[in-house]
N, CA, C and O atoms as a Tripos MOL2 file, in Angstrom:
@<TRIPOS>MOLECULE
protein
  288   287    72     0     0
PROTEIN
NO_CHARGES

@<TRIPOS>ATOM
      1 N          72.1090   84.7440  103.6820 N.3       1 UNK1
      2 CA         73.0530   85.4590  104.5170 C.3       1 UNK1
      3 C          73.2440   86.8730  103.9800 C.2       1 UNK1
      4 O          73.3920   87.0380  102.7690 O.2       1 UNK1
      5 N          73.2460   87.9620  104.8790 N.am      2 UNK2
      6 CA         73.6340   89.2920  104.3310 C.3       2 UNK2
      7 C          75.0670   89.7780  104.4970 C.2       2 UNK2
      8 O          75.8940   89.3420  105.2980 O.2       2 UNK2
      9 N          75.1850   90.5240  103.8140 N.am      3 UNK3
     10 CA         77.1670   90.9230  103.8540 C.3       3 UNK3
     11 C          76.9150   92.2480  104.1910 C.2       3 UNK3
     12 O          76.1450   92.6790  103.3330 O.2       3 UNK3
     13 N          77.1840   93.1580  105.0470 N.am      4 UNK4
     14 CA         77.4700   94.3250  105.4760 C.3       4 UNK4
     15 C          78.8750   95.0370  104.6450 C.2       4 UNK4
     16 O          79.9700   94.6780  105.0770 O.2       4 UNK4
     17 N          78.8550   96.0310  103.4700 N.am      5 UNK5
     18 CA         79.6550   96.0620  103.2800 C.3       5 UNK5
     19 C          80.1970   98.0120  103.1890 C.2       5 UNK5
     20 O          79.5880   98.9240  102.6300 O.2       5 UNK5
     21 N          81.2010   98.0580  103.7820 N.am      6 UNK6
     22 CA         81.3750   99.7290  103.5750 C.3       6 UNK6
     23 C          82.0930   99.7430  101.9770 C.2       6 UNK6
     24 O          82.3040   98.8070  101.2060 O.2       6 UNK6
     25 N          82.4140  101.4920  101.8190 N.am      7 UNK7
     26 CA         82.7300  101.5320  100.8370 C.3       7 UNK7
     27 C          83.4060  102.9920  101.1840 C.2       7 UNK7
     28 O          82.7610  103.9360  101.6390 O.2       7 UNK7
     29 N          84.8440  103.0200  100.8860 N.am      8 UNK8
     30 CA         85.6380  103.8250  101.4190 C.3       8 UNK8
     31 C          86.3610  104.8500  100.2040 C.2       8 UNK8
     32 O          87.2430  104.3180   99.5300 O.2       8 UNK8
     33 N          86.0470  106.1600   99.9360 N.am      9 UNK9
     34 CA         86.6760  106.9910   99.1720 C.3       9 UNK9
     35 C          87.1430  108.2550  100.2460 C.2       9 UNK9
     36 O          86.4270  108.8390  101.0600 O.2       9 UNK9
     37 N          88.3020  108.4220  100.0120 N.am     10 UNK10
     38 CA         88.8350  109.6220  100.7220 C.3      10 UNK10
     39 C          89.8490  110.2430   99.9720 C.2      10 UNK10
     40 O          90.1930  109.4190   99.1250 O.2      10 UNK10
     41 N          90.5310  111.3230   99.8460 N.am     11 UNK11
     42 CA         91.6300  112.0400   99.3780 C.3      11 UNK11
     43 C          92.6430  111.5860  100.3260 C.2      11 UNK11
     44 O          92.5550  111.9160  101.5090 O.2      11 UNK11
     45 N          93.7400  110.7490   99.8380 N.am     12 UNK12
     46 CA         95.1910  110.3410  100.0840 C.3      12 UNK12
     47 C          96.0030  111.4800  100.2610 C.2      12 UNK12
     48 O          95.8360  112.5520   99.6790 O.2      12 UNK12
     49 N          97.0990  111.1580  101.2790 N.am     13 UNK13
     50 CA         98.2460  112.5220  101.0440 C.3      13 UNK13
     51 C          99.4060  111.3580  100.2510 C.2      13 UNK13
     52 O          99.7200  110.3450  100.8770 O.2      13 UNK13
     53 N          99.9320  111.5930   98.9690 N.am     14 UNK14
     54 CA        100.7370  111.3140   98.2130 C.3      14 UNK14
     55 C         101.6740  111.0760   98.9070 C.2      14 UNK14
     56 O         101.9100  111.8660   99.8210 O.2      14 UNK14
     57 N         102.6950  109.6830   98.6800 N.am     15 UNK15
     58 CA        104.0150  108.9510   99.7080 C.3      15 UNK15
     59 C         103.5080  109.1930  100.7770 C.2      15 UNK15
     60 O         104.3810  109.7770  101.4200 O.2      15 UNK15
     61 N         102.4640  109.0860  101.4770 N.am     16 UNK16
     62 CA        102.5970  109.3440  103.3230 C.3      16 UNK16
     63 C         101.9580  108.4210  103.3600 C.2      16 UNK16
     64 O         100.7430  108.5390  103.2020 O.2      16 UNK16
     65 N         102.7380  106.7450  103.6540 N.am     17 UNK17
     66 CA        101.5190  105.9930  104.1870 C.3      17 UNK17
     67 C         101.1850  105.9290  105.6130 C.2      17 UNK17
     68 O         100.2360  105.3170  106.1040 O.2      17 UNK17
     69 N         102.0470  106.6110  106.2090 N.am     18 UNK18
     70 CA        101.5400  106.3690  107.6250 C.3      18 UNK18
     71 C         100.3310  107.1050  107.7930 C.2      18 UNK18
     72 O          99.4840  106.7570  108.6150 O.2      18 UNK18
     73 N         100.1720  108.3600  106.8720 N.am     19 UNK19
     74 CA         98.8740  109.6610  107.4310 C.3      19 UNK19
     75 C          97.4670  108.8210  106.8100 C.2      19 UNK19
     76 O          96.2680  109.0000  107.0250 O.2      19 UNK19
     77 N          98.3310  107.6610  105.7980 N.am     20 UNK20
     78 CA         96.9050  107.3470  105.0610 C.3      20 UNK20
     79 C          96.6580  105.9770  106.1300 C.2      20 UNK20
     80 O          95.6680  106.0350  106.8600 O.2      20 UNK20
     81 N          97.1410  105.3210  106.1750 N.am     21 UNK21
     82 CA         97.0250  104.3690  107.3870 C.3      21 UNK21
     83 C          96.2060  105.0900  108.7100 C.2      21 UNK21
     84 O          95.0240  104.8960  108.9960 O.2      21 UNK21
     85 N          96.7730  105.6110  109.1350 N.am     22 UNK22
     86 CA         95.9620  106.3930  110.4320 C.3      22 UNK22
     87 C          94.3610  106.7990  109.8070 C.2      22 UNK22
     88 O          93.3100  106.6860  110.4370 O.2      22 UNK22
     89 N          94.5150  107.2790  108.4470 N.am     23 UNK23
     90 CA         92.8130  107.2290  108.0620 C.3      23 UNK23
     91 C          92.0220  106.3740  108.1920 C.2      23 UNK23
     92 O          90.9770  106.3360  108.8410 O.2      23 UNK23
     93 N          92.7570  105.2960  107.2520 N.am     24 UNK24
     94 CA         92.6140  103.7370  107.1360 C.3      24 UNK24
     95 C          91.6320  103.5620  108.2090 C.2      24 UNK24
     96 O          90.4070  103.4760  108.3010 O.2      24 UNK24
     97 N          92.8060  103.5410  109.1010 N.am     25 UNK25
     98 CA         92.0560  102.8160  110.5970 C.3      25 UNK25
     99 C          91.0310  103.4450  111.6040 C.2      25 UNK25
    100 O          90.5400  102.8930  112.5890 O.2      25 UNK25
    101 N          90.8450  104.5350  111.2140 N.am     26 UNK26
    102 CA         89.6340  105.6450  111.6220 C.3      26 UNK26
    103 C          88.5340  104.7380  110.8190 C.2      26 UNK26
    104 O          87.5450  104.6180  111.5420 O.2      26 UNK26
    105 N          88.3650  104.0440  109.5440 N.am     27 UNK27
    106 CA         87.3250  104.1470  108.2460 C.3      27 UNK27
    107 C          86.6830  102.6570  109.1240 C.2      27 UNK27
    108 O          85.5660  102.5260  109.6230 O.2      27 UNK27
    109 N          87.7600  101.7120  109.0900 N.am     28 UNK28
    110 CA         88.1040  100.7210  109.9650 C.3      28 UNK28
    111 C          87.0890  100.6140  111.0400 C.2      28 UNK28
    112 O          86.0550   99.9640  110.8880 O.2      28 UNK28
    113 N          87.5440  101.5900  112.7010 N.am     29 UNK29
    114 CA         86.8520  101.3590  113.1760 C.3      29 UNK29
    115 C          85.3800  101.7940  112.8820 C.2      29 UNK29
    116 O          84.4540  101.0620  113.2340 O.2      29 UNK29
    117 N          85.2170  102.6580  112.4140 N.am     30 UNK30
    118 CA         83.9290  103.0160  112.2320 C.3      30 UNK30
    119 C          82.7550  101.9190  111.5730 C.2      30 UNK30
    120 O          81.5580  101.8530  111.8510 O.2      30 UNK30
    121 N          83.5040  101.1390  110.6580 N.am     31 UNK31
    122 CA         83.1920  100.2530  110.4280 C.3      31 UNK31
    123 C          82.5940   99.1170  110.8890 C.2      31 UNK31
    124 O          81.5900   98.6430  110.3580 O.2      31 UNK31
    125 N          83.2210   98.5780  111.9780 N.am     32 UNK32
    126 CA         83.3990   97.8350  113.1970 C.3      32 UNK32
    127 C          82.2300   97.9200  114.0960 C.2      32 UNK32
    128 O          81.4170   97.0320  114.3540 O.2      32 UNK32
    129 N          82.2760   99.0560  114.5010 N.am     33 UNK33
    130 CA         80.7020   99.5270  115.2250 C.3      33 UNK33
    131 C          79.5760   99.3360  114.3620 C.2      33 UNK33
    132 O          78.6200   98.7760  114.8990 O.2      33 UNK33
    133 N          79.4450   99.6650  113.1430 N.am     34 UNK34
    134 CA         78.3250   99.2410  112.4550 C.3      34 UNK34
    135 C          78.0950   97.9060  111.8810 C.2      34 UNK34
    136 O          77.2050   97.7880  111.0380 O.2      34 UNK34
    137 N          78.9040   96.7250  112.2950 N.am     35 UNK35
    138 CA         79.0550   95.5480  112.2720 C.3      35 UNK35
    139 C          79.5440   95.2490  110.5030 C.2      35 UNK35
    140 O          79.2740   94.2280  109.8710 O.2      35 UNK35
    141 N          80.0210   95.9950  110.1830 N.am     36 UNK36
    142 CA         80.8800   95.7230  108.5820 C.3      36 UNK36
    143 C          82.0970   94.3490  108.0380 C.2      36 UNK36
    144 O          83.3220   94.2380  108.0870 O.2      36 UNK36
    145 N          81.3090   93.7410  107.6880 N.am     37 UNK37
    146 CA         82.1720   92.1820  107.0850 C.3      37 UNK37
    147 C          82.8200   92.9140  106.0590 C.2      37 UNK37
    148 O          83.9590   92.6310  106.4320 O.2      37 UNK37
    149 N          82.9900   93.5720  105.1440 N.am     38 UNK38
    150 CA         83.7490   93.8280  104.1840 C.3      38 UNK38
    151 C          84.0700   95.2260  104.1080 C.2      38 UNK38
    152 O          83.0570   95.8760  104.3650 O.2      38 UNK38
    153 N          85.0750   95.9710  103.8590 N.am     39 UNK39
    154 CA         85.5460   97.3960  104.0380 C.3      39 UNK39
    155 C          86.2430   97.1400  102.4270 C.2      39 UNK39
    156 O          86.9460   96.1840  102.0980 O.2      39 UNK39
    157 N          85.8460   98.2030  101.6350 N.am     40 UNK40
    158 CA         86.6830   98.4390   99.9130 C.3      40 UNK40
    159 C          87.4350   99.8190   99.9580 C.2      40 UNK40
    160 O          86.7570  100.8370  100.0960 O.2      40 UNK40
    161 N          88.6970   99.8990   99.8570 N.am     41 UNK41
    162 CA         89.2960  101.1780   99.7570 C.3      41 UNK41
    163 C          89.5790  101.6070   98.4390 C.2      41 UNK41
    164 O          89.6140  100.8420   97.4750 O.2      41 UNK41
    165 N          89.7370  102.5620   98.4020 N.am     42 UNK42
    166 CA         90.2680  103.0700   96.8320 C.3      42 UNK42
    167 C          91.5820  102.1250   95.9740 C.2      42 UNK42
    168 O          92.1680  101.3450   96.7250 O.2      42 UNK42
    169 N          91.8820  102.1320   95.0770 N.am     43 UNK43
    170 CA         93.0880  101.4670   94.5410 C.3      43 UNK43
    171 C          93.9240  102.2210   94.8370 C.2      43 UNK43
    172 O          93.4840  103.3670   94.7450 O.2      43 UNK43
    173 N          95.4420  102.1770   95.3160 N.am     44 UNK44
    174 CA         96.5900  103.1750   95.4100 C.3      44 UNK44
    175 C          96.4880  103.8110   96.6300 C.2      44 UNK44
    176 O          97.3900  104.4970   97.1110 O.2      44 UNK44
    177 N          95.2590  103.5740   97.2210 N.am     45 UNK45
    178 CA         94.9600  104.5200   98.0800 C.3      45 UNK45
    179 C          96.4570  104.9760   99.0930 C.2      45 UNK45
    180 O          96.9360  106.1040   99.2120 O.2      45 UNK45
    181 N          96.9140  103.7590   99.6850 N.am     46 UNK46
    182 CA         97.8080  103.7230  100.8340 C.3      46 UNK46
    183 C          98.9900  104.8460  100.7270 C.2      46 UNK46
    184 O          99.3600  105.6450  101.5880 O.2      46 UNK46
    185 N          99.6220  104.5860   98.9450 N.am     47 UNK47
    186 CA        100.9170  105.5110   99.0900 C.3      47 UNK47
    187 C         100.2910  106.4440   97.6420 C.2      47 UNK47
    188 O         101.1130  107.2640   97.2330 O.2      47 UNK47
    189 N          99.3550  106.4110   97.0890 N.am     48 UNK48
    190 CA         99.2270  107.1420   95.3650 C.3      48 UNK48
    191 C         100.0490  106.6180   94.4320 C.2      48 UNK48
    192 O         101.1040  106.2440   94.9440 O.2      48 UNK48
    193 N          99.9850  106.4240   93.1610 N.am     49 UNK49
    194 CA        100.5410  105.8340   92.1000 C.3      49 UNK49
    195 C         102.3740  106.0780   92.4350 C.2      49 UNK49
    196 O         102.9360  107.1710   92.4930 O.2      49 UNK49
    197 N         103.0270  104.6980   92.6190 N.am     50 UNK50
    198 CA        103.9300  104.1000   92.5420 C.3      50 UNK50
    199 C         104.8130  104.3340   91.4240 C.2      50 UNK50
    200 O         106.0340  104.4370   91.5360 O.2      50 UNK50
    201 N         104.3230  104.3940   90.6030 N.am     51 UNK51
    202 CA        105.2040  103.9920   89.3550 C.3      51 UNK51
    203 C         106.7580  104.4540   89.1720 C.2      51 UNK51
    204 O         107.5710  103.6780   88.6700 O.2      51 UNK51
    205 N         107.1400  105.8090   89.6240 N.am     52 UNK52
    206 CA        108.2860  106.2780   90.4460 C.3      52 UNK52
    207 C         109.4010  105.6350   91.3030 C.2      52 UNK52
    208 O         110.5480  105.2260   91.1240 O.2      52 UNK52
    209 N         108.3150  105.7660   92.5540 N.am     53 UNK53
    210 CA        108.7870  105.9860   93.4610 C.3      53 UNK53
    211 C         108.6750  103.8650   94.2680 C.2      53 UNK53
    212 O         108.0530  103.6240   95.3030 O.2      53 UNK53
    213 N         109.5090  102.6200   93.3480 N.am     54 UNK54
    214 CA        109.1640  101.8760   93.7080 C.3      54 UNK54
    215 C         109.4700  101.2670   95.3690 C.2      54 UNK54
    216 O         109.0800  100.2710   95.9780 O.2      54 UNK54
    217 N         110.3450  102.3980   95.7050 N.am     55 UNK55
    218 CA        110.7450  102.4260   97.4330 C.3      55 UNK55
    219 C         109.4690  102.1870   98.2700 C.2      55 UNK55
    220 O         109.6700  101.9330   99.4580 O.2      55 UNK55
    221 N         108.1520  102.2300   97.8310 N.am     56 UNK56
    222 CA        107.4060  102.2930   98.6270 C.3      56 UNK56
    223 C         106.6670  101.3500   98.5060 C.2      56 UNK56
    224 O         105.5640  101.4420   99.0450 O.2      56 UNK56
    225 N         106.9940  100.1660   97.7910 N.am     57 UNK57
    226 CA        106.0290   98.6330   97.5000 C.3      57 UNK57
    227 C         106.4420   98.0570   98.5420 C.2      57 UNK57
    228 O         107.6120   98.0440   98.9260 O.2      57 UNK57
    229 N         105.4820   97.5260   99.0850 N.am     58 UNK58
    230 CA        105.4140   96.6080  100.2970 C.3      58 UNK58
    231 C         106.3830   95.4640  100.5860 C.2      58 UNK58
    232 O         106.0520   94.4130  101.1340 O.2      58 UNK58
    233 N         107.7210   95.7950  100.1270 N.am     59 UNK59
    234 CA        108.1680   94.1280  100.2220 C.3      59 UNK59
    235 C         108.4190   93.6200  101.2490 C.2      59 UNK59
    236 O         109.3080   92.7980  101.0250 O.2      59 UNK59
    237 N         108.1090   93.6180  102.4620 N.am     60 UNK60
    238 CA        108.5990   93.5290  103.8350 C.3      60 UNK60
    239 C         107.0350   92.8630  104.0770 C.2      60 UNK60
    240 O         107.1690   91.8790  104.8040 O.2      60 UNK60
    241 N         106.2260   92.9820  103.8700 N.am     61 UNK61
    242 CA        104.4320   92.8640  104.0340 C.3      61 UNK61
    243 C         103.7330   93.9000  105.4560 C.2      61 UNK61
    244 O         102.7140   93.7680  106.1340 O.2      61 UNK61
    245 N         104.9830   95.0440  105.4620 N.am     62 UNK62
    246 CA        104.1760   95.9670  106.5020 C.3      62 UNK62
    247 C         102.5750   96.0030  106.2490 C.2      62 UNK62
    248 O         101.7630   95.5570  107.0600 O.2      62 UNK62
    249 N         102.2000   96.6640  104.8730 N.am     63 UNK63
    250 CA        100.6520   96.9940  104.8250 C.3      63 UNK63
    251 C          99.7890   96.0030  105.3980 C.2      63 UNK63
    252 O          98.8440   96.0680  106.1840 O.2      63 UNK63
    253 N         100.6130   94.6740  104.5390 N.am     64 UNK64
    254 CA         99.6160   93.3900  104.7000 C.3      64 UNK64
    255 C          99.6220   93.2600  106.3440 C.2      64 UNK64
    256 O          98.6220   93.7030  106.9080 O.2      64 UNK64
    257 N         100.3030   92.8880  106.8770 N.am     65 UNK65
    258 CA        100.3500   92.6920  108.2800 C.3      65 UNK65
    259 C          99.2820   93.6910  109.2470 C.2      65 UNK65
    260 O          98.4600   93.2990  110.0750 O.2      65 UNK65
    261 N          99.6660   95.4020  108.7520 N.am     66 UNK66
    262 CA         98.6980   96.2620  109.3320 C.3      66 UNK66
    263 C          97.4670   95.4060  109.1610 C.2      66 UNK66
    264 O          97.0470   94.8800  110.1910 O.2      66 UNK66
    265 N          96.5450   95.0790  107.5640 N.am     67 UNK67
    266 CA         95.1630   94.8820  107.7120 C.3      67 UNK67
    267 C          95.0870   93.5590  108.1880 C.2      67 UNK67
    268 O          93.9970   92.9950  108.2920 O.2      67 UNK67
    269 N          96.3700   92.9020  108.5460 N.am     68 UNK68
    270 CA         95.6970   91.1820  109.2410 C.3      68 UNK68
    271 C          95.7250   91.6210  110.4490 C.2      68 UNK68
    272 O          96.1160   90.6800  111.1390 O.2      68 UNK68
    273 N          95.4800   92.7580  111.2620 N.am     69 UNK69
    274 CA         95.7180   93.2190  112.6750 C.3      69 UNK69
    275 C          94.1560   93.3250  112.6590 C.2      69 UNK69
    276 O          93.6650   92.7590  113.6350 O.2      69 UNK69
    277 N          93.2750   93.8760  111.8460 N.am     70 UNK70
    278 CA         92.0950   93.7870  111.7150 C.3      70 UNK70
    279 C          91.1520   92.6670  111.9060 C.2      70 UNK70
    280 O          90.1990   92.6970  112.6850 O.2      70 UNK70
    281 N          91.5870   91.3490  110.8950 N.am     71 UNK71
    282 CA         91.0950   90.1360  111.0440 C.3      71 UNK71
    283 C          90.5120   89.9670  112.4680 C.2      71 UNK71
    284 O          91.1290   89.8050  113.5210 O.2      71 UNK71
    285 N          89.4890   90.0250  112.3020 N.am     72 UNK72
    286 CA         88.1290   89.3070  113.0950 C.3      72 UNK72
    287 C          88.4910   87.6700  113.8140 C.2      72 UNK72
    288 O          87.6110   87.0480  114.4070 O.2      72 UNK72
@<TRIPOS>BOND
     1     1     2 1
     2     2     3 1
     3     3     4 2
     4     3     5 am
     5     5     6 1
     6     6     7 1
     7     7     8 2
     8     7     9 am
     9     9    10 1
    10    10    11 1
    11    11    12 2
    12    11    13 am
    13    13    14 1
    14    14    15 1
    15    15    16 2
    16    15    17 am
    17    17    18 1
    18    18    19 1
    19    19    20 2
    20    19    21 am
    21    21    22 1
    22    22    23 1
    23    23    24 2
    24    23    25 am
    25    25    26 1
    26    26    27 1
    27    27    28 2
    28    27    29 am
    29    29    30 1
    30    30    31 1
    31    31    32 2
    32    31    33 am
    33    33    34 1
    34    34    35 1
    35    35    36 2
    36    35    37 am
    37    37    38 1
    38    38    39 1
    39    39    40 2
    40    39    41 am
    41    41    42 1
    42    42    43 1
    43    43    44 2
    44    43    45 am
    45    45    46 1
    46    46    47 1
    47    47    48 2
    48    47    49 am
    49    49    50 1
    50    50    51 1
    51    51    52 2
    52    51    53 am
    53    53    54 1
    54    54    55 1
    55    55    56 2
    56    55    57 am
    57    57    58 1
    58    58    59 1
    59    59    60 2
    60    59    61 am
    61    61    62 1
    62    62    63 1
    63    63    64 2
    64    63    65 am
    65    65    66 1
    66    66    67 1
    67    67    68 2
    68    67    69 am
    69    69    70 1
    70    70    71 1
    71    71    72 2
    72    71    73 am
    73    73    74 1
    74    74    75 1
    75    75    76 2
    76    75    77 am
    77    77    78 1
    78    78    79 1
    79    79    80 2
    80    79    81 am
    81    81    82 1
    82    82    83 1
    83    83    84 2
    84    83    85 am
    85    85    86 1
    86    86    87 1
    87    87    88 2
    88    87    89 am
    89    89    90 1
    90    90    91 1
    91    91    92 2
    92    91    93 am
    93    93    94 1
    94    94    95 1
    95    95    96 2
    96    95    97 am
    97    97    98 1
    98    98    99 1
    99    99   100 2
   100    99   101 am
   101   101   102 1
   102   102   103 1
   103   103   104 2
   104   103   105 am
   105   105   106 1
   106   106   107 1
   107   107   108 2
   108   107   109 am
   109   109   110 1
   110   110   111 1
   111   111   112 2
   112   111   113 am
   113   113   114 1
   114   114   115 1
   115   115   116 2
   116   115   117 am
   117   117   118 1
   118   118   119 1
   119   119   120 2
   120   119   121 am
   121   121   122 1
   122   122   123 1
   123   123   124 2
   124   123   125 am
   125   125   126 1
   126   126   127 1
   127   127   128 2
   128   127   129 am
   129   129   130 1
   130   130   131 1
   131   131   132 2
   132   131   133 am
   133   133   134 1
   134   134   135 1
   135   135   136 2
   136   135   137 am
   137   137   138 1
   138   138   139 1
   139   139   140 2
   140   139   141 am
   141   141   142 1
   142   142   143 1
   143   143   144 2
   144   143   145 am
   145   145   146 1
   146   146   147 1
   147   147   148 2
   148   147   149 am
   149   149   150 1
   150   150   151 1
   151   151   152 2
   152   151   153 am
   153   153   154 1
   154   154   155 1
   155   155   156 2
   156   155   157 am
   157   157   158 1
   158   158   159 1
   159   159   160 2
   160   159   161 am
   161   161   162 1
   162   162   163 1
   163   163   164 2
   164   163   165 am
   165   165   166 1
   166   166   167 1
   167   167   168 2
   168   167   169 am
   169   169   170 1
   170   170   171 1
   171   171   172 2
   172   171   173 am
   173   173   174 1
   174   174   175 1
   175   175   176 2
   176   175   177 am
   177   177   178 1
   178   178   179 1
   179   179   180 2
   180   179   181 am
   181   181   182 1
   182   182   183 1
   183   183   184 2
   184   183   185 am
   185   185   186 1
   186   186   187 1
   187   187   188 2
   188   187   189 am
   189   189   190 1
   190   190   191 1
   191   191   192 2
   192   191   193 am
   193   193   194 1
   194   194   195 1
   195   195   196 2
   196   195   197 am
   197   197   198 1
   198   198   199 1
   199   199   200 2
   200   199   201 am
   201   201   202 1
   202   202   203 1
   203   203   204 2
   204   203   205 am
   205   205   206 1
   206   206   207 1
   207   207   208 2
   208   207   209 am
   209   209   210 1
   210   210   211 1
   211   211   212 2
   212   211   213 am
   213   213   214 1
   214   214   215 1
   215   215   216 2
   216   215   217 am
   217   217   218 1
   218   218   219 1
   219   219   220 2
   220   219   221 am
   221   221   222 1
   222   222   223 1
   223   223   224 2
   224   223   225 am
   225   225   226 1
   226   226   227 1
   227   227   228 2
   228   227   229 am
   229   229   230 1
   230   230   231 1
   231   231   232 2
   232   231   233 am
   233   233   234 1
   234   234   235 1
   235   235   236 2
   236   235   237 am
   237   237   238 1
   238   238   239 1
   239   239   240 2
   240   239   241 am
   241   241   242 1
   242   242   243 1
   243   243   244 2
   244   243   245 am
   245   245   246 1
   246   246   247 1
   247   247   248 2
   248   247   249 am
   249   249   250 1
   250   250   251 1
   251   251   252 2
   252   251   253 am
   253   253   254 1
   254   254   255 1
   255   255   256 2
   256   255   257 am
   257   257   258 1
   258   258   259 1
   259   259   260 2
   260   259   261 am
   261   261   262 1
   262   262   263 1
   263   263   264 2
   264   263   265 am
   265   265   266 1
   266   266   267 1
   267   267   268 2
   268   267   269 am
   269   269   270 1
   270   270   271 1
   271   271   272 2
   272   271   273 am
   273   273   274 1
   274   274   275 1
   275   275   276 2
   276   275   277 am
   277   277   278 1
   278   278   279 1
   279   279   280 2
   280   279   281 am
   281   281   282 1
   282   282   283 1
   283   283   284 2
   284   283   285 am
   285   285   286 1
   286   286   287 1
   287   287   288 2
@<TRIPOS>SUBSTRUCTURE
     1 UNK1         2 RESIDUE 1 A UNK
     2 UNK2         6 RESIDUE 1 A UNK
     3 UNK3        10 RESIDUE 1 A UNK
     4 UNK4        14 RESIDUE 1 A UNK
     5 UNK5        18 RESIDUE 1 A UNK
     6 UNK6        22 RESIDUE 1 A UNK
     7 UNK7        26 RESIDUE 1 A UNK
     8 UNK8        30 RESIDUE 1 A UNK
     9 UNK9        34 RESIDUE 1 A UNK
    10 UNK10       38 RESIDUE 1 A UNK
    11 UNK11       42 RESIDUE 1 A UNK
    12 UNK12       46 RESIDUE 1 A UNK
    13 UNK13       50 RESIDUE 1 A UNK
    14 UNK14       54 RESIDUE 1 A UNK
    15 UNK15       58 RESIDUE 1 A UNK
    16 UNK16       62 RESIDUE 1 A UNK
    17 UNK17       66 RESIDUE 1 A UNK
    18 UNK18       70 RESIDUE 1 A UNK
    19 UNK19       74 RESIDUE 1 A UNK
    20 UNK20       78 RESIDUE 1 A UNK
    21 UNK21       82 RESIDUE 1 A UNK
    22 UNK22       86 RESIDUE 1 A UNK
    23 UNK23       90 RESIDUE 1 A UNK
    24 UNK24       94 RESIDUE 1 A UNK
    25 UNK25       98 RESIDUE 1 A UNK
    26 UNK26      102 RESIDUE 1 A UNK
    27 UNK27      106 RESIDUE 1 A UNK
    28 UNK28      110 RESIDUE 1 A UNK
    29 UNK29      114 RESIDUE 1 A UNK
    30 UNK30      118 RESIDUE 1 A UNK
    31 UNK31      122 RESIDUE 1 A UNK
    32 UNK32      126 RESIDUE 1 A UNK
    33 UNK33      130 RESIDUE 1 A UNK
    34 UNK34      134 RESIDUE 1 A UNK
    35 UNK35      138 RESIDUE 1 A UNK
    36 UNK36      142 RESIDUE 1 A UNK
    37 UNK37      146 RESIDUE 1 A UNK
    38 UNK38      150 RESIDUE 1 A UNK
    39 UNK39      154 RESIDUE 1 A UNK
    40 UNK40      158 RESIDUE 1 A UNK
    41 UNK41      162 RESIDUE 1 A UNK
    42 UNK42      166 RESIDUE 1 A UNK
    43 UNK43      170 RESIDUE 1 A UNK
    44 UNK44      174 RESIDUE 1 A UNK
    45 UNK45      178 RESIDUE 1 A UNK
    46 UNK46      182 RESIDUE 1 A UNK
    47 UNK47      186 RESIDUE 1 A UNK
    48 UNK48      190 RESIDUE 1 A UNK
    49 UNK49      194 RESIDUE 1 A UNK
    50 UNK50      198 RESIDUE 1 A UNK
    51 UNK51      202 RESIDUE 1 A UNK
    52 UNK52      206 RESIDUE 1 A UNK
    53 UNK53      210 RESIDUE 1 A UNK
    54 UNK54      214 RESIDUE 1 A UNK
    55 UNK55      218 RESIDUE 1 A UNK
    56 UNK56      222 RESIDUE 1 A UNK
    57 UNK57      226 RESIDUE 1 A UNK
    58 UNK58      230 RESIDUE 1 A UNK
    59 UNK59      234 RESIDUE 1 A UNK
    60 UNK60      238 RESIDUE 1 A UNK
    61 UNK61      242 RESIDUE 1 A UNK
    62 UNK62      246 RESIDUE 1 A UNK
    63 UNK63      250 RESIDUE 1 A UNK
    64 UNK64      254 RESIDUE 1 A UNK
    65 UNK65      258 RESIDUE 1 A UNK
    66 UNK66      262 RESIDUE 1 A UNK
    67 UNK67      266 RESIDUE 1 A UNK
    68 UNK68      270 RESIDUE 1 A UNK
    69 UNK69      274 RESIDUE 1 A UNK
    70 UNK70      278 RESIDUE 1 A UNK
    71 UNK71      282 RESIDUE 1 A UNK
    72 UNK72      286 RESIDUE 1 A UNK
């Protein structure tokens, strides 16, 4: 069996997850069209290192929920 897999590096805008989300999902579809089983994003990518600013950890599971909108 073969795995189609992308591999995603981009420059984040720091605390903006919505601008990085909207990337996200640009990388996403593009993905999609080229028939991609696995998509890898950067670590931190979504909001940039946390360590601060812990207002922005997922505890609600917004992010998670965004990428189960993906699920195939």
């Amino acid at each position: 069996m073969k795995l189609r897999i992308a591999v995603v590096q981009f420059g984040t805008k720091p605390f903006a997850t919505d601008d990085n989300l909207r990337r996200a999902e640009q990388f996403i579809e593009e993905a999609a069209l080229a028939e991609t089983q696995l998509i890898v994003f950067p670590e931190d990518f979504l909001t940039g290192a946390i360590s601060d600013r812990l207002d922005l950890a997922d505890h609600e599971g917004r992010f998670k929920g965004f990428f189960q909108y993906f699920k195939g």
